[in-house]
N, C-alpha and C positions, 0 to 999 in steps of 0.2 A: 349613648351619651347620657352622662349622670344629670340630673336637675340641678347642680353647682356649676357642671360644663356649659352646659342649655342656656342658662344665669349672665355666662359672661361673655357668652356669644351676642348678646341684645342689648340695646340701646338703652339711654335714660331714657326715653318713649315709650319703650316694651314694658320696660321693669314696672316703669309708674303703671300702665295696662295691666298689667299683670294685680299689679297689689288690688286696684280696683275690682279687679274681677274678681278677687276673692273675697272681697267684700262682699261682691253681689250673691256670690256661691254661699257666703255665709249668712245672709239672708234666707236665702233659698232653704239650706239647710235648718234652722229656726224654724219657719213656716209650716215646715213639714215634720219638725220633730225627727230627723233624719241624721242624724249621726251616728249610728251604728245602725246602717240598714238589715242587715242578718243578723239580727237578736229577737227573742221574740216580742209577738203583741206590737211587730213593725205597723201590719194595718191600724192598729189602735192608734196608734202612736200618732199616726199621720188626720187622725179625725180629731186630734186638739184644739189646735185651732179654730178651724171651723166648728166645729161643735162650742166653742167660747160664742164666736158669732152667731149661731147659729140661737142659743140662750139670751143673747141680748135681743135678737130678733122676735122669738114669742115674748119676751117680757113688754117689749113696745106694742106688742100686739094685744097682749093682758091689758096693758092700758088704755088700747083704743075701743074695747069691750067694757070696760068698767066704769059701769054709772055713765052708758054711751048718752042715755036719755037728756043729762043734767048739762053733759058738754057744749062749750060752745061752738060755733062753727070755725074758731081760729084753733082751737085744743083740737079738735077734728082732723083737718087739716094740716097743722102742724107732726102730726100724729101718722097720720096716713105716706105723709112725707119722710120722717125719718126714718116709716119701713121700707119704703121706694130705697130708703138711700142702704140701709142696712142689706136691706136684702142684696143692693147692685156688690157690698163689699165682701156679703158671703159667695155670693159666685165669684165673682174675682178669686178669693181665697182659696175656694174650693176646687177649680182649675187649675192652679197655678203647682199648689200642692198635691194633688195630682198627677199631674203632667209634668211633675220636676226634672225628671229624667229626661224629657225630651226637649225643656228648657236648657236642660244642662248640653244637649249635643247643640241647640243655635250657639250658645256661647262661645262652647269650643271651637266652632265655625271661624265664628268672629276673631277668636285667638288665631288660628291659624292666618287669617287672612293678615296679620298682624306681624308674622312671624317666616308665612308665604315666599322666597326668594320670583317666586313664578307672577306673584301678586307685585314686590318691590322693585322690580326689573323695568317695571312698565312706567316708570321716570319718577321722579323727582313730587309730582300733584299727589302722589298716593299717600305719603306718609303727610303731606301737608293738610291733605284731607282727615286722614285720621286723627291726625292732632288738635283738627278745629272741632272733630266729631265731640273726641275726647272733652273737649272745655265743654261743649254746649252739654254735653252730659251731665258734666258733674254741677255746670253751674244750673241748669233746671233741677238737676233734683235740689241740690240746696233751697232754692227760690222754696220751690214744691214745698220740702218739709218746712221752713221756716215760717210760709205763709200758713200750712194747712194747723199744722197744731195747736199755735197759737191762737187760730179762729174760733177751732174750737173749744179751747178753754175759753175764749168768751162767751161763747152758746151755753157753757156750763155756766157763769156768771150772770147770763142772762137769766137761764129759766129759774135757776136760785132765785136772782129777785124779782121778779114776778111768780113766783111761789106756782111754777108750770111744771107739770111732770111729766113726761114722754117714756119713759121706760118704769115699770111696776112689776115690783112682786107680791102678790097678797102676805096678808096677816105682818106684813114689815110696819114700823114706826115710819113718819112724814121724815125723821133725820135719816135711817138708814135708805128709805127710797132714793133720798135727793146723793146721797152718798152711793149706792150704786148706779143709779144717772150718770154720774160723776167717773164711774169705771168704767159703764157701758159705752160713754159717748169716750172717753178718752182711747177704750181700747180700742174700736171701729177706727177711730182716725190713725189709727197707729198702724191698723190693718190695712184703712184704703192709702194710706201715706208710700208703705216699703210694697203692696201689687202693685201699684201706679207706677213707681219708681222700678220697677223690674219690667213692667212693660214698655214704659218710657225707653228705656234703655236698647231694648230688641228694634223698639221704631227707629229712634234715631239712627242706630249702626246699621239698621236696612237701609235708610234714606240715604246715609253716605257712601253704603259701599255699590247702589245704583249708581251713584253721580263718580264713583271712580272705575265703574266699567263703561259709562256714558262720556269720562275722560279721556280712556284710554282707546275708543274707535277712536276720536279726534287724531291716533300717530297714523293711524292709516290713512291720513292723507297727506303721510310724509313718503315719497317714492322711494327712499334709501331704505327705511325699516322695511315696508311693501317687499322689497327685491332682496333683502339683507336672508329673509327664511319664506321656505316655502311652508310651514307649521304655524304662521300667526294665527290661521282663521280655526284652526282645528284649536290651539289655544280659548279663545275668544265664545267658539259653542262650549264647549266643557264649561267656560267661567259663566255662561247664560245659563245654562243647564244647573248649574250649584244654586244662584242666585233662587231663578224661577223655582226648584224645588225646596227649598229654606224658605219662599215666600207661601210658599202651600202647605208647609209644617206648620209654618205661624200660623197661618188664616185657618188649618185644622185644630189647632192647641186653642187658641182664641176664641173660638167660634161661637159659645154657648155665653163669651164675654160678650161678642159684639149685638149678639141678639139683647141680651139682658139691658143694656146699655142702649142701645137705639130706640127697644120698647118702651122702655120704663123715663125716657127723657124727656119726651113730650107728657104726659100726664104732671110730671115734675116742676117743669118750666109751668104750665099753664095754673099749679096749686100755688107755687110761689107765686107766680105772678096776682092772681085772686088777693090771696093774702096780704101782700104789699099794695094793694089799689084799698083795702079796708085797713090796715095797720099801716099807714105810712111811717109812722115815728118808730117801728117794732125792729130795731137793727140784728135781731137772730136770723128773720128772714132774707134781710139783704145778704147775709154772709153766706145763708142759703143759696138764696137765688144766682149770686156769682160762684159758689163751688160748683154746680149744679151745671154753669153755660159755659164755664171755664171745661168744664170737664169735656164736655158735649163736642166744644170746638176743638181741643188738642184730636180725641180720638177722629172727627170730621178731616181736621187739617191733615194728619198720616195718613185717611185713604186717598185726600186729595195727591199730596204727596207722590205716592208710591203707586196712580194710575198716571198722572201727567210725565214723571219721570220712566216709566213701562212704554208709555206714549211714545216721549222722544228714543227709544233706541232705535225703532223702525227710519226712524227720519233721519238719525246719524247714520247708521250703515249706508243707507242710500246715497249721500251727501261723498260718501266717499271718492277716492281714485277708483275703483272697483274695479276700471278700462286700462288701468297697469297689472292688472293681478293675476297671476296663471289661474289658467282651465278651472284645477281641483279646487285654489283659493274662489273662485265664480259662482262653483257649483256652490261651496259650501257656504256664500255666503248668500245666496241664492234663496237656501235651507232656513237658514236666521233672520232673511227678512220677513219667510212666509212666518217662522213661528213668534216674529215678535208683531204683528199685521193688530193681533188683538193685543193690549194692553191686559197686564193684570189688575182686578178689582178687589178689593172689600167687599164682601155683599152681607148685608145682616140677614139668617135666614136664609141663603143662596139666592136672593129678591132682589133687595132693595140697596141700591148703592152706598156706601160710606162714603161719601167728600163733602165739600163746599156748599154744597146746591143742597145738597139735603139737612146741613146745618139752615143755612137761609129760609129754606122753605117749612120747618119746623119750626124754628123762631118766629117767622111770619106767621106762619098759623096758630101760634102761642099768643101771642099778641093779639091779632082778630078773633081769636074765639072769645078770650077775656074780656076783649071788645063789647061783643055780643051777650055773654054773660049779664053784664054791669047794664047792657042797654034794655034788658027783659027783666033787671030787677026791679 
């Protein structure tokens, strides 16, 4: 079947999916420098980007060296902050561009489940779930880019008038400095803006297409579907089985993000936080401080997510008719409760949990150590 045929086989639903996705491919493809991948100097190609970032990274770090002696402790810390935050956008980058090709098969995933007869068969919740997935996609990233850029073209407005410089190239003029500030800080945001927004995206369609296989045990506790095929439960492991290894692509593609990001988020929280108890009036840092716990909890909230949702499958299958169901349907669903008994995690490091609790307890201890700080000063 041609891609004109394909075309007119699908919904207004699919189509709008579809043009989106190419959006995001074409992102993808930018990032990487990736539009003719068998030409040469393909590896080169793909270290652009990050090698941009990677240059705005030593130049803030040139600056946190230069004339360290004369610095204040807010230039300091302000300082040491924007490489926390540079550094989390070159890993991001560096990952993402990377691992395109493996980002590119979740997606196709995603398409399929979109386009799935075997997925849309399962009633009427599936495409209604995809469609709300859809909005909340498009409408966080818009929030996302609108709030992130414009912040930071404040941050630029700011350090201009307070005449503050975070990113340095020696032997530059005071105007060309604050003029590549002005690039460095613009490009970063434009960097962490569209990786956020590409991993936004992989969360949120895992989180929905959980909650439309967590829909669909709900028919089996309809006796008629139960009795209608003896193949639902063999369905049902296959579709666990895709799930759960798509969720272990992810958490292996991610992996070096979620450590970067877990590490580096308490020292963050706790410098902004210092900073704002001595600069109360200094509004770079508050825009700081909320990109920084805004970020913290969106990543916190998807592992919460996608361990509490991992959680309930075991309790829906239980919950079932299971006492209507032939032998083989028994056995095999038998098979399904043992292997969904563990939930799947996040773990930064294969350690420490990503959810709720560890946003909380991070915060809390941001808080009290600043606490403590201010009480020994």
């Amino acid at each position: 079947m041609s891609q004109k045929e394909l075309k007119k086989n699908l919904t207004d639903f699919q189509l709008k999916y579809l043009e989106f996705q190419q959006k995001i491919l074409f992102i993808l493809e930018i990032l990487s420098c990736n539009s003719h991948p068998k030409t040469d100097f393909h590896l080169l190609r793909k270290c652009i980007n990050s090698g941009i970032v990677a240059t705005f990274l030593i130049t803030c770090i040139l600056n946190f060296f230069h004339e360290i002696k004369r610095k204040t402790a807010l230039e300091i810390t302000i300082t040491l902050i924007t490489c926390a935050g540079v550094s989390q956008i070159l890993c991001n980058t560096v990952v993402i561009i990377f691992s395109t090709e493996k980002i590119k098969n979740l997606i196709d995933w995603i398409r399929e489940i979109h386009e799935d007869i075997s997925w849309i068969n399962l009633g009427c919740f599936v495409e209604k779930r995809l469609q709300l997935c859809f909005w909340w996609t498009t409408t966080a990233m818009k929030i996302f880019t609108l709030l992130g850029l414009p912040a930071v073209q404040f941050m630029v407005l700011g350090y201009y008038l307070t005449d503050n410089l975070v990113f340095r190239i020696p032997s530059l003029s005071r105007t060309l400095q604050f003029l590549w500030q002005f690039i460095a800080l613009t490009g970063s945001s434009i960097l962490f803006v569209t990786t956020d927004c590409i991993i936004m995206f992989l969360g949120i369609y895992f989180i929905t297409i959980i909650n439309i296989f967590l829909d669909s045990i709900e028919k089996l506790d309809n006796e008629d579907f139960i009795m209608s095929s003896k193949r639902h439960l063999c369905h049902y492991h296959e579709k666990h089985l895709q799930i759960v290894q798509k969720l272990k692509e992810f958490d292996k593609i991610f992996r070096m993000v979620e450590i970067v990001q877990m590490g580096s988020c308490l020292p963050l929280i706790v410098g902004t936080l210092y900073v704002v108890r001595l600069y109360p009036s200094l509004l770079n840092i508050y825009i700081m401080l909320c990109t920084i716990i805004i970020q913290f909890f969106i990543i916190c909230l998807f592992g919460e997510f996608i361990h509490s949702k991992t959680e309930e499958i075991f309790t829906k299958f239980y919950l079932t008719k299971w006492y209507k169901m032939s032998q083989e349907d028994k056995m095999i669903l038998l098979m399904l409760m043992k292997l969904t008994i563990k939930p799947f995690s996040l773990k930064a490091a294969g350690m420490y949990d990503i959810n709720m609790k560890s946003f909380v307890e991070v915060t809390k201890f941001s808080f009290s150590f600043c606490a403590i700080l201010f009480a020994f000063k």
